[in-house]
N, C-alpha and C positions, 0 to 999 in steps of 0.2 A: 763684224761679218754682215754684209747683206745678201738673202738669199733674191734669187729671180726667180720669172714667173715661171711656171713650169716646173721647178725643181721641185725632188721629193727627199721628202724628209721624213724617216720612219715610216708612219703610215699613211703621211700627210704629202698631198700637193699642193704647190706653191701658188695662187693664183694670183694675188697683185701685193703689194707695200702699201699698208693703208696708211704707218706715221712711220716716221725714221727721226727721231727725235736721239737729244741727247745723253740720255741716259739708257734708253730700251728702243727694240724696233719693233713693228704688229705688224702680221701680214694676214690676210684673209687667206686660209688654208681649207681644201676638201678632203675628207676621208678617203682614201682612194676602194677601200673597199663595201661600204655602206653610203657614199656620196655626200655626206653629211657638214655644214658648212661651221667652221668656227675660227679664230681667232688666234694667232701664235706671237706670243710674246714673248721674246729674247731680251736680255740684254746686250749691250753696244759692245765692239772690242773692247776689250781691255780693265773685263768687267770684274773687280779685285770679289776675294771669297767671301768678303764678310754680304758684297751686293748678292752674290752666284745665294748664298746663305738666305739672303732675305727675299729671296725670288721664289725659295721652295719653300719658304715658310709663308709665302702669300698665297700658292696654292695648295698648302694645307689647311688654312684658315679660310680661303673660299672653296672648298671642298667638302667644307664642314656646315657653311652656310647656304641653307637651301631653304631660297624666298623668291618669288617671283620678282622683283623689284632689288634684286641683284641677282650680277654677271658670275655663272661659277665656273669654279675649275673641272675640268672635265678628263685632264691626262695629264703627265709631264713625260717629257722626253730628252733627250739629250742632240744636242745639234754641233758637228765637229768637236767635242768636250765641253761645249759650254747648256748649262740646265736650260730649258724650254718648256712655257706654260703652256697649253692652251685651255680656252675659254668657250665661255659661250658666244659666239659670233650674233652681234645685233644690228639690225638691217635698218639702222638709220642712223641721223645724226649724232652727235654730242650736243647738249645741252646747249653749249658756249655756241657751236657753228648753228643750233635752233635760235636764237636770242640775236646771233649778229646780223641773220638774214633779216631781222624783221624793222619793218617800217615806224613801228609802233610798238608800248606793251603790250603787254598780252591783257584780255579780259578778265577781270578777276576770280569767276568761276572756271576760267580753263587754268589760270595760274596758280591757283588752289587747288586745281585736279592735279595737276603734274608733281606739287610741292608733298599733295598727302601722299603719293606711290615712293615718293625719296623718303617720306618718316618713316610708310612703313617700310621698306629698305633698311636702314639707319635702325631703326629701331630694335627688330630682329637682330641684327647682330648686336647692339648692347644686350638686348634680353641671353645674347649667348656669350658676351663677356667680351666684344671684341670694339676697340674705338679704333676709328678708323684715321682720321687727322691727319686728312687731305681731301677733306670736301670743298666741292668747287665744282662747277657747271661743266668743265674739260673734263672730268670722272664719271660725269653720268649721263649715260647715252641713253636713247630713246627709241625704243624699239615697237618700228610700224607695224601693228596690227589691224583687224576688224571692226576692234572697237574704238581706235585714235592710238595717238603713241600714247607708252607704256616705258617711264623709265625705270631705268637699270643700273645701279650704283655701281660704280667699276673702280680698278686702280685699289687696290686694300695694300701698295706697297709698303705704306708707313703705319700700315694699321700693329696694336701691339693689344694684348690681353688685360681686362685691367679686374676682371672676376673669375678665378683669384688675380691678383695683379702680377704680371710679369716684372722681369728685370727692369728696374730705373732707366726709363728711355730717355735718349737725346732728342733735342726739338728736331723736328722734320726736317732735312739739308733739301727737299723739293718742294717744298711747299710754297702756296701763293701769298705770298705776307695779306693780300687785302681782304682775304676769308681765314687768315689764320686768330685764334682766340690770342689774347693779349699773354696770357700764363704759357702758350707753346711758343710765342716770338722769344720770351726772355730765357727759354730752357730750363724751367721749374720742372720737378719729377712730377709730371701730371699725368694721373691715370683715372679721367673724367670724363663722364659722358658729355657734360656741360662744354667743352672745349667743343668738339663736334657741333650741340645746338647754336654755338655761335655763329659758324660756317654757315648754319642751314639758316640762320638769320640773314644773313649777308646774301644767299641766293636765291630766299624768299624777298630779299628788298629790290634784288636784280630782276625778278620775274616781274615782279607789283609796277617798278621802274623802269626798267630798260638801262640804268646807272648801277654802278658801284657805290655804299655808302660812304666805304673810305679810299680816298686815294690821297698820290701823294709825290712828289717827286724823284721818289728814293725810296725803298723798304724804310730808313729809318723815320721817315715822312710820315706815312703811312701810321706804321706801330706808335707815332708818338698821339697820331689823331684815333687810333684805335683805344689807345690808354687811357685818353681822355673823354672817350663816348662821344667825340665829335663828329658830326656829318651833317651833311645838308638834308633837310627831310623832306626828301621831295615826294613824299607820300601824302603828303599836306596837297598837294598841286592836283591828286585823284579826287573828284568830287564824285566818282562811283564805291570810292573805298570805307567801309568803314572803319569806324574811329578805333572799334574793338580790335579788329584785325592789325590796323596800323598799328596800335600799341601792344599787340604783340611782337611785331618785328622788333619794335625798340625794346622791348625785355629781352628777346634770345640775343639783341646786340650791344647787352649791358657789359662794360669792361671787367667788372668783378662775377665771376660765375658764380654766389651767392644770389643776385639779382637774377640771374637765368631760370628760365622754367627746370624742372625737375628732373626732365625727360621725357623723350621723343614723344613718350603715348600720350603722356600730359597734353603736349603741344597741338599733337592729332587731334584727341578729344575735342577741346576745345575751339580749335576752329572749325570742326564739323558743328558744334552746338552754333556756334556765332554763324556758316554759312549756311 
């Protein structure tokens, strides 16, 4: 189903289609009775119970989560019979469309500001039992304030409970193989915060870099260089970068998540001490 601009839907008016993507569509929607702008996320026709299922179970778990440094749920609604989120609407980029625009990387004190608002994001929801396992710079938007952008972790589609732990999950069917932990490529029952710090490795190397650490021809490419902790380290090439900092990127992107930092706060900590 895609709606157009103008149409109203429950309380909601339709102002534009911001993605029409495979699996889900997001429209930038107004309140029509308080003006108030946010984000409605549907799934695509044809969208079987068990997705319509995990659609309401994302804005139950971002409903729950109330951090400035994530996108929460705000309503749900029903649109011609199929379930509809909405969110908080954030007036800027994605992460991924911030990073492609640019010339260059980023400096290392603004690429460390950005990275500590995604821990403490990240973080807050482990300290409330939720892993997320689909972090990746297309998940987290960046919303223009007063003070500079301020990101906001978005997309909890694959997120599942792991305090106490939920049902034995399948590995993510959307996920980006080149940020995914090597334990969620193989679909091990993992309910770890550490699968996450690995992701936030991978887009802490993206930030510091302007590259991916792993890629590959293929997913299978990809997972076999992930397995092996291989990547080119072109963190080596920053001669602004410390050596502390760089060797924490290579710890959160150790293939064994015994080698990984502890969590998220750990992570924080520490490079506020080191910056």
């Amino acid at each position: 189903m895609t709606l157009q601009p103008g149409q109203r839907v429950d309380r909601y008016r339709v102002e534009e289609v911001v993605s029409d993507g495979e699996f889900a569509e997001v429209y930038r929607v107004t309140h029509v009775e308080i003006g108030s702008s946010h984000a409605l996320k549907l799934l695509a026709a044809g969208a079987s119970e068990a997705d319509q299922a995990a659609l309401r179970e994302e804005g139950r778990i971002l409903a729950a989560l109330a951090h400035p440094n994530l996108v929460r749920a705000t309503d749900a609604i029903a649109v011609e019979g199929q379930p509809g989120l909405v969110l908080d609407w954030v007036n800027g980029p994605s992460l991924a469309d911030f990073l492609a625009n640019r010339r260059e990387p980023l400096g290392v004190p603004a690429a460390l500001g950005l990275f500590d608002g995604v821990l403490g994001g990240v973080g807050h929801a482990h300290r409330c039992g939720v892993l997320h396992r689909d972090l990746k710079p297309e998940n987290i938007l960046l919303a223009r304030t007063s003070s500079g952008l301020v990101p906001r972790v978005a997309d909890f589609g694959m997120a599942i409970a792991f305090d106490p732990p939920g049902p034995t999950p399948s590995p993510p069917r959307r996920g980006t193989p080149e940020y995914l932990a090597p334990e969620l490529h193989s679909g091990e029952a993992v309910a770890d915060p550490r699968a996450d710090l690995f992701a936030l490795g991978a887009i802490l190397y993206e930030l510091l870099t302007g590259a991916l650490p792993f890629d590959g021809d293929s997913p299978a490419a990809v997972l076999a260089t992930i397995r092996a902790g291989q990547f080119t380290d072109t963190l080596l090439l920053r001669r602004d970068l410390p050596e502390t900092i760089a060797a924490m990127v290579r710890t959160l992107l150790a293939s064994n998540p015994d080698n990984r930092p502890a969590s998220a706060e750990v992570v924080r900590r520490a490079l506020a001490t080191i910056a």
